[in-house]
SEKETI-616520 format. One record per residue (C-alpha): residue number from 1; y, z, x. Coordinates in pm, 1 decimal, decimal comma. Example, Ala and Ser with C-alpha at 12.3 -4.5 7.8 and 13.67 -1.06 7.14 Angstrom:
BEGIN
PT resi    north       up     east
PT    1   -450,0    780,0   1230,0
PT    2   -106,0    714,0   1367,0
END
This chain:
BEGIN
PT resi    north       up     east
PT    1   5089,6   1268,4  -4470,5
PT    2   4747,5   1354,0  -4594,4
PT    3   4655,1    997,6  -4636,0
PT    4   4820,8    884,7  -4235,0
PT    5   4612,1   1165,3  -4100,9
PT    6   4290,6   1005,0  -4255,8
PT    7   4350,0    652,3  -4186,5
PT    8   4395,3    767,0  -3797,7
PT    9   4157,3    963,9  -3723,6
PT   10   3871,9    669,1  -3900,1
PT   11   3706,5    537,9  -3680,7
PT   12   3590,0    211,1  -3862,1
PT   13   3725,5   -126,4  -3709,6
PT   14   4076,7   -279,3  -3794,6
PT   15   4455,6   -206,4  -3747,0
PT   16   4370,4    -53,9  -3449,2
PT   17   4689,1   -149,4  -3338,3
PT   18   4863,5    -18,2  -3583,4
PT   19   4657,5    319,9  -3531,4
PT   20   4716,6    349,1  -3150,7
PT   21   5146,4    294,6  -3224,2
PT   22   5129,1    593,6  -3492,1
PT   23   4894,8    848,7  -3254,3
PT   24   5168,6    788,3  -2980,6
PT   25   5438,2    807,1  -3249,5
PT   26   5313,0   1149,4  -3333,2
PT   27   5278,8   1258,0  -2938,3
PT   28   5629,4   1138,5  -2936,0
PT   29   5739,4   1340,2  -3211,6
PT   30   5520,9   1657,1  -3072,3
PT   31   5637,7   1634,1  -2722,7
PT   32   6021,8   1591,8  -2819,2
PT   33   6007,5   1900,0  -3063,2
PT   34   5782,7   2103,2  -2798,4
PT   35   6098,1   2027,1  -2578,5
PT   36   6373,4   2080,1  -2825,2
PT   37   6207,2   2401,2  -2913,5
PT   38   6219,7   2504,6  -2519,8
PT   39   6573,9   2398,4  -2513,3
PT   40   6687,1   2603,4  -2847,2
PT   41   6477,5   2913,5  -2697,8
PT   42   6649,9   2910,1  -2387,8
PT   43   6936,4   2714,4  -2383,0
PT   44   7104,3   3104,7  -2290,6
PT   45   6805,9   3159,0  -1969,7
PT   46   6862,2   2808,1  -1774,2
PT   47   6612,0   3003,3  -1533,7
PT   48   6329,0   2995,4  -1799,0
PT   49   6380,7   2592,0  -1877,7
PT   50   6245,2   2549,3  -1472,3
PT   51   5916,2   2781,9  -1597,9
PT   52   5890,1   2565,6  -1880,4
PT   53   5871,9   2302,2  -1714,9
PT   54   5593,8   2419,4  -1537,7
PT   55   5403,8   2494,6  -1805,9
PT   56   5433,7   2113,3  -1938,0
PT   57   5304,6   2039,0  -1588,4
PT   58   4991,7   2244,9  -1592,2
PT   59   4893,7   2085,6  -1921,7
PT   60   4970,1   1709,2  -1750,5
PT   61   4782,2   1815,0  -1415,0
PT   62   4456,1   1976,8  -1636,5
PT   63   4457,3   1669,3  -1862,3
PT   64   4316,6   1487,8  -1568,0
PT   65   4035,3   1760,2  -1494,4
PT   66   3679,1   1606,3  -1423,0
PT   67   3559,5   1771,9  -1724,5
PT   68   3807,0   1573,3  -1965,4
PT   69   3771,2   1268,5  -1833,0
PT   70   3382,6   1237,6  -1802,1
PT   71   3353,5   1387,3  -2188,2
PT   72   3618,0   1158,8  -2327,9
PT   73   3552,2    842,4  -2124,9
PT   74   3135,4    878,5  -2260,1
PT   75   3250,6    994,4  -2569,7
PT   76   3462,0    662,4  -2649,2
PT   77   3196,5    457,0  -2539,6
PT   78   2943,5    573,2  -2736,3
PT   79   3162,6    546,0  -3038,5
PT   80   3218,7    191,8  -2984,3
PT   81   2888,3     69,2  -2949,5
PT   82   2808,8    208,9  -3243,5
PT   83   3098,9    -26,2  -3389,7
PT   84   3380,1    207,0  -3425,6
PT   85   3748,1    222,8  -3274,2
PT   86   3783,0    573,5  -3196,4
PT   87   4182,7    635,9  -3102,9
PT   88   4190,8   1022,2  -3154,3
PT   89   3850,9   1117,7  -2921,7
PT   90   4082,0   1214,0  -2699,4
PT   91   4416,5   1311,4  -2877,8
PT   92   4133,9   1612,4  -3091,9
PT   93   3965,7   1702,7  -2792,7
PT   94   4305,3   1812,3  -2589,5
PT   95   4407,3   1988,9  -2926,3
PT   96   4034,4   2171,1  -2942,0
PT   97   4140,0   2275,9  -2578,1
PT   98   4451,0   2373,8  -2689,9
PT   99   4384,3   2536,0  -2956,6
PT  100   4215,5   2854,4  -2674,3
PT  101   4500,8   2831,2  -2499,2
PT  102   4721,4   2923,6  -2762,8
PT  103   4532,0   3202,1  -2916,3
PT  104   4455,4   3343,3  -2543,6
PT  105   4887,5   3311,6  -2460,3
PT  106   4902,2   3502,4  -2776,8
PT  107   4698,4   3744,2  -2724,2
PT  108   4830,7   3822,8  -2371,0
PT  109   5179,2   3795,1  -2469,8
PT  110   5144,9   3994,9  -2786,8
PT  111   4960,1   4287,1  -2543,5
PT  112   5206,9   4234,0  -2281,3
PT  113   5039,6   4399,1  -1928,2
PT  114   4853,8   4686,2  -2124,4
PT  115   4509,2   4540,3  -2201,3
PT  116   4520,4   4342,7  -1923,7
PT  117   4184,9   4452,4  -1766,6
PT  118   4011,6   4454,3  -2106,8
PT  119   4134,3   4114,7  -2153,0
PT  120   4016,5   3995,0  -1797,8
PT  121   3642,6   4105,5  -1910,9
PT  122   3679,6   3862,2  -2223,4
PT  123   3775,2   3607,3  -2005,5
PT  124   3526,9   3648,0  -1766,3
PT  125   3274,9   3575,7  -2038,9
PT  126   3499,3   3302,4  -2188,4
PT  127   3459,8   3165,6  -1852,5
PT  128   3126,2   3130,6  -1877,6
PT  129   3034,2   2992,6  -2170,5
PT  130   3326,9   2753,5  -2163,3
PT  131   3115,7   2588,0  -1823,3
PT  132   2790,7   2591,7  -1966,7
PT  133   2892,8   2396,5  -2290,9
PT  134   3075,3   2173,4  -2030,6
PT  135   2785,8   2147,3  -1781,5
PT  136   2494,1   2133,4  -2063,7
PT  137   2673,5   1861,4  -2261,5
PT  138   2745,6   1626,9  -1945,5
PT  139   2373,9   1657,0  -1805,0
PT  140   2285,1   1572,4  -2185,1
PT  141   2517,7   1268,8  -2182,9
PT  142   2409,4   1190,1  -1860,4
PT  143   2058,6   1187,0  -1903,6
PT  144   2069,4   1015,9  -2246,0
PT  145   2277,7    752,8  -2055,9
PT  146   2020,1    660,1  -1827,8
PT  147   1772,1    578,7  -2090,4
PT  148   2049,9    389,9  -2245,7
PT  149   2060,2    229,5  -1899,5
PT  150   1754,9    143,4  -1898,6
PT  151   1782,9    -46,6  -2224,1
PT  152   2039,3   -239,5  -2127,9
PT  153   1897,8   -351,0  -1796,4
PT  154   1550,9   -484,5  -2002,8
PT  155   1810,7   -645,7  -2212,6
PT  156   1992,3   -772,0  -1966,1
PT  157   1758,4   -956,3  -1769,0
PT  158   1559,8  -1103,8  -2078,4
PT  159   1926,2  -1301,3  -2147,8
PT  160   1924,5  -1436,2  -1773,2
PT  161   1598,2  -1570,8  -1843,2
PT  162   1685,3  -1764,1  -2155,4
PT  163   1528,3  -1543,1  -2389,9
PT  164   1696,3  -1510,8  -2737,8
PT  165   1943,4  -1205,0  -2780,0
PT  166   2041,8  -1067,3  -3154,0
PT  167   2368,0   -830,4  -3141,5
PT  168   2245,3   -645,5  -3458,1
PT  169   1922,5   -547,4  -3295,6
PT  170   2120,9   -418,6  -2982,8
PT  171   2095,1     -6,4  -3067,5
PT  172   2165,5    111,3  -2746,2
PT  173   2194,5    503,0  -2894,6
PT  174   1963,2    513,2  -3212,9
PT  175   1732,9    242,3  -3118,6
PT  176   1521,5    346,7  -2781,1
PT  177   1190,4    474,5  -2763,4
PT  178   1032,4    704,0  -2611,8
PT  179    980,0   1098,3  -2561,1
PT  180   1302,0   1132,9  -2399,8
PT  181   1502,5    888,0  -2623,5
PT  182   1364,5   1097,6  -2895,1
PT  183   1473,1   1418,0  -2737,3
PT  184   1820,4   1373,8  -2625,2
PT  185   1918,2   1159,4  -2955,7
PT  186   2053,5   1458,7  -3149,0
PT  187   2319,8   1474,4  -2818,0
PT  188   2469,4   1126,7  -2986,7
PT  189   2395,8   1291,3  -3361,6
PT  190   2642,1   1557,8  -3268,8
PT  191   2894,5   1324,3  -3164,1
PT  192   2929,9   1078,4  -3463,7
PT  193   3362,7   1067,7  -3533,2
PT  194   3628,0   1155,2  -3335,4
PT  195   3700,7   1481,0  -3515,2
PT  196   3419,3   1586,6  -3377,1
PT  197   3576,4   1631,3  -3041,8
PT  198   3751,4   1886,0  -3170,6
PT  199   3537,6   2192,5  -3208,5
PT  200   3406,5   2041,4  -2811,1
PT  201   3780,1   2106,5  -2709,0
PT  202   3703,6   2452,8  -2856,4
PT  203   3425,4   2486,3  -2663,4
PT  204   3520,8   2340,8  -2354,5
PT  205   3861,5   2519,7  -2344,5
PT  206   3639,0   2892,4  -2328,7
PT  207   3652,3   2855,2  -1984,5
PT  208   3994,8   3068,7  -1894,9
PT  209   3917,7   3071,5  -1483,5
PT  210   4100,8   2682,6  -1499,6
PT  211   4374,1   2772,3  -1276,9
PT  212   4627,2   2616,9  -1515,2
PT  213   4503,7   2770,1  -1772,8
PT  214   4552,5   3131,5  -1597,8
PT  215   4909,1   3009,2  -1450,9
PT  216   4996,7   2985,8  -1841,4
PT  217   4871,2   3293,6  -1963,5
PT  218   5034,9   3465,4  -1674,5
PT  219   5395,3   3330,8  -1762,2
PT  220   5298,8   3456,2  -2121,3
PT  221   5235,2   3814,4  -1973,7
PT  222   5515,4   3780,3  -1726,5
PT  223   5791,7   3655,8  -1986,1
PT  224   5649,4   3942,3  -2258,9
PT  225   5711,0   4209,9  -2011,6
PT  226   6045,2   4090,8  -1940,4
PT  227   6127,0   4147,4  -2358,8
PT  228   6123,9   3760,5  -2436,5
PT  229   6029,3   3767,3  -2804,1
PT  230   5665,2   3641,6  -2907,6
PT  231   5810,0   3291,0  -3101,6
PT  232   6001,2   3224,6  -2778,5
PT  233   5681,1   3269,2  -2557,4
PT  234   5488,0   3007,8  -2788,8
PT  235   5669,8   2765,8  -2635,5
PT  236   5508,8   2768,9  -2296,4
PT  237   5142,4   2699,7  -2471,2
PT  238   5350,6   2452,4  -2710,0
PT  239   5458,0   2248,3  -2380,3
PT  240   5118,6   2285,0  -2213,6
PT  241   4962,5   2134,4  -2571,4
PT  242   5196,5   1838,8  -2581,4
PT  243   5190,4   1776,7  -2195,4
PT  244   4759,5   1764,1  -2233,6
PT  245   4760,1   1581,9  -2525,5
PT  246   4968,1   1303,5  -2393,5
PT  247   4703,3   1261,7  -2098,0
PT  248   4429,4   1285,6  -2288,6
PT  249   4531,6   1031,7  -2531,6
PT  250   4663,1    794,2  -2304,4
PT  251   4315,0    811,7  -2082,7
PT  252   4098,0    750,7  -2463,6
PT  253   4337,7    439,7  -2507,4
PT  254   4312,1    278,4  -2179,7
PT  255   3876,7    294,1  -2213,0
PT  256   3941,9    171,7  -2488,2
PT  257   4078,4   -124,0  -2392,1
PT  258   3867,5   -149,5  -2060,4
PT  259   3575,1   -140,4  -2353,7
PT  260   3737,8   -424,6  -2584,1
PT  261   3775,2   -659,0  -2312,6
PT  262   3338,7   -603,5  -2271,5
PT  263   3276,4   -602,0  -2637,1
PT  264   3416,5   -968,5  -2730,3
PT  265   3136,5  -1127,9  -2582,2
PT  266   2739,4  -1015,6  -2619,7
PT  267   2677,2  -1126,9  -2299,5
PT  268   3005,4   -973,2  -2184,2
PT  269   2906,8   -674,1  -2334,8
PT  270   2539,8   -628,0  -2182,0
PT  271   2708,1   -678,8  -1855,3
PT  272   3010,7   -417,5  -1929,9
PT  273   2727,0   -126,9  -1998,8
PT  274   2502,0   -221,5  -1763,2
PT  275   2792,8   -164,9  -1478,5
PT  276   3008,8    150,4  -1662,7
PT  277   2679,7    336,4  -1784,7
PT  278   2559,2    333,6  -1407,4
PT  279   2884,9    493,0  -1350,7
PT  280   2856,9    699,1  -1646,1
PT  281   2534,0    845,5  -1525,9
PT  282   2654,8    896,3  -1179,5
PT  283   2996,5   1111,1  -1310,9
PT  284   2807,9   1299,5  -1577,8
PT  285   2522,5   1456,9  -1333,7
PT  286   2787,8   1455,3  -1008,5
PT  287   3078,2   1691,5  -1276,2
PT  288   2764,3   1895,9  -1450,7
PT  289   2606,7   1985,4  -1090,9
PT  290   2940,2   2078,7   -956,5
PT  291   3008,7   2299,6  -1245,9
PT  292   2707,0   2443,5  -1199,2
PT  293   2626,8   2509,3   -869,5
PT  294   3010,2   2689,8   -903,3
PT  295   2886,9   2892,5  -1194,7
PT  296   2544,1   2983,4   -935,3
PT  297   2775,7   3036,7   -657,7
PT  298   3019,6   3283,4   -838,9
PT  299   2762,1   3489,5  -1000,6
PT  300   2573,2   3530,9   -711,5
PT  301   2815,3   3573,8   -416,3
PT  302   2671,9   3296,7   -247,2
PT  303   2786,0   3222,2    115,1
PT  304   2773,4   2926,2    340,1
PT  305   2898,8   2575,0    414,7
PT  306   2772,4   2418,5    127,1
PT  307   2861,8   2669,0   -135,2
PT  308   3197,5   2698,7     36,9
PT  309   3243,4   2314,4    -45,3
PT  310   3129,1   2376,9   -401,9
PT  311   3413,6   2601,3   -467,0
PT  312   3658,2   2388,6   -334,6
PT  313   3563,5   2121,0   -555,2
PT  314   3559,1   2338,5   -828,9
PT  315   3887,9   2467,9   -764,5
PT  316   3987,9   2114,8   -748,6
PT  317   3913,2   1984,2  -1059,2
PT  318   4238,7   1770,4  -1102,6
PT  319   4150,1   1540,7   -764,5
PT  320   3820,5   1516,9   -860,8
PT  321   3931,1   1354,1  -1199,8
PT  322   4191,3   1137,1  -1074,4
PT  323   3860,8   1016,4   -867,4
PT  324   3675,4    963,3  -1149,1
PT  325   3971,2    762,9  -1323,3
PT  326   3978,6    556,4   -998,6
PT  327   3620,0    505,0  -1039,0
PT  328   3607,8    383,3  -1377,5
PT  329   3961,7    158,8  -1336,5
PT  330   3748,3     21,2  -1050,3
PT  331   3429,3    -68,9  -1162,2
PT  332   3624,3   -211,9  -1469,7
PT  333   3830,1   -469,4  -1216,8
PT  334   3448,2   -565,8  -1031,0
PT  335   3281,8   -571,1  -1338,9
PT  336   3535,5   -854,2  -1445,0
PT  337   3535,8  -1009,2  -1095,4
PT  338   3212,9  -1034,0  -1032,1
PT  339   3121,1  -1136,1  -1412,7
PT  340   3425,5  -1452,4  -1331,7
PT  341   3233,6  -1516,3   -963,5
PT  342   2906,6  -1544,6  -1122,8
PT  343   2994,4  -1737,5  -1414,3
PT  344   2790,6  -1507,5  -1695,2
PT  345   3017,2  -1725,1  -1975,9
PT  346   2788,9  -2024,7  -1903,0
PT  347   2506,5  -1851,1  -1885,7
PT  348   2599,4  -1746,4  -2302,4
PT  349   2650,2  -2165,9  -2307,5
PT  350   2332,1  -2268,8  -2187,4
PT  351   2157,9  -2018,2  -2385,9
PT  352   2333,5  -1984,7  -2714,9
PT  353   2259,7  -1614,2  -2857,5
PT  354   2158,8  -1649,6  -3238,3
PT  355   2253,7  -1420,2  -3480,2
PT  356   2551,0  -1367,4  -3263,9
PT  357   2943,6  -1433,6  -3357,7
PT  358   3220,2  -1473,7  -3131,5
PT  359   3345,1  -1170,7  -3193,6
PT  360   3340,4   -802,8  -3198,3
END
């Protein structure tokens, strides 16, 4: 077991296959006994099979949060251009999140409706250190995206002109210059294996005011008042784990496919992040100013049209990342349209790359 845990969460190329059939073979197996658990716990309380139910759908629904998508979406693409195939970015991030969840149904349930108020202060602070990890760590990945950006335009353009292009000396992350290059590189640093995403789940799931994430603890308070027993109460978080998970994981696949399809080519590739990293940039400040202008607007009572706005878009989290998967599926489709229209496979033809193989 030991040794399939360590050959699926390595990140280094090959059988990735192989590695993307066992992840989903263990979602399988984690979903199925999350449910068979649900069903054993309550197979005498029909009623409480509808409210787990429910739970499952608050973990599918805050899978797609703006938040998730933006940090696994960058997160797998900087991976890969550093020449990895991550497959459990997001499969360690959604158990990081999880991971609060638990401990915070727990510690509801185990109180019942006693320390209710006490526990409302903790989450108020939870709350906000959960959005500025979230909100520091996109304006980070934005910013260091842009100089990537940057890069990859110079790049880019020196191709179109005929100029020679080596894939080895193509360091998009460790390889820029410059103050700010210098600066933000530790962001990247932090980030260097998918296990990494892990403790950011941790971090990232602080934030208890996700209305999901409330709607769960609530059923744990409700259901321990009511004299459910504590192991039969884990199953709500269980569900709301295995419902996340499966989102999550599916949404780190599918980039990475959308990035495999760039990476087979160099010029395919300089093309692929010149078009998603402009996206990148524009989803990482749009998500961090959100979150923060909520965070300003909740701590300060502000009032107004705008700030009205804000909150709505911070209580809709779930729409706003369905947008953002929209976005990226989107740009993917141009990128490959518009790469076909203009013919960029000649231009690799006419101006043969050396130091370059056919492959990824």
């Amino acid at each position: 077991m030991r040794t399939l845990l360590r050959t699926l969460f390595n990140d280094t190329p090959g059988n990735t296959r192989a590695k993307v059939i066992a992840i989903y073979a263990i979602l399988l197996v984690f979903n199925l006994g999350a449910w068979l658990w649900a069903i054993v716990a309550f197979h005498r309380f029909p009623v409480l099979l509808g409210t787990a139910f429910l739970a499952y759908s608050f973990g599918l629904r805050h899978a797609v949060d703006a938040d998730h998508i933006a940090a696994i979406d960058n997160v797998t693409r900087k991976l890969m251009q550093e020449g990895k195939r991550p497959v459990a970015v997001g499969f360690l991030f959604s158990l990081g999140h999880s991971t609060i969840v638990v401990v915070g149904s727990i510690a509801i349930a185990a109180t019942a409706l006693a320390l209710q108020h006490r526990i409302d202060h903790v989450r108020d602070i939870g709350s906000i250190l959960g959005t500025l990890v979230s909100t520091l760590f996109l304006f980070a990945i934005a910013i260091a995206n842009l100089i990537i950006l940057r890069a990859v335009y110079r790049t880019f353009k020196s191709v179109r002109r005929g100029e020679p292009y080596v894939d080895e000396d193509f360091d998009l992350l460790l390889g820029s210059r410059g103050f700010l290059a210098r600066l933000f590189r530790p962001v990247f640093r932090m980030i260097r294996s998918s296990w990494h995403m892990y403790p950011l789940g941790l971090l990232f799931g602080l934030g208890f005011d996700t209305a999901t994430e409330i709607g769960l603890l609530g059923i744990s308070a409700a259901e321990a008042a009511r004299g459910l027993s504590l192991w039969s109460i884990l199953v709500f978080p269980a569900l709301f784990a295995a419902g996340m998970s499966l989102i999550d994981t599916t949404d780190n696949i599918l980039m990475l496919g959308a990035y495999g399809w760039a990476f087979v080519k160099p010029i395919r590739k300089l093309y692929y992040n010149l078009t998603i990293t402009s996206v990148s940039v524009v989803v990482g400040f749009a998500v961090g100013g959100i979150e923060a202008l909520g965070l300003l607007a909740g701590h300060f009572h502000l009032t107004g049209t705008f700030w009205t706005l804000i909150e709505k878009l911070n209580h809709n989290f779930g729409v706003l990342g369905y947008f953002i998967i929209g976005l990226f599926a989107g740009s993917w489709i141009l990128s490959i349209a518009i790469y076909r229209w203009r013919r960029f496979d000649h231009l690799e033809l006419s101006a043969p790359l050396p130091g370059v193989s056919g492959s990824d």
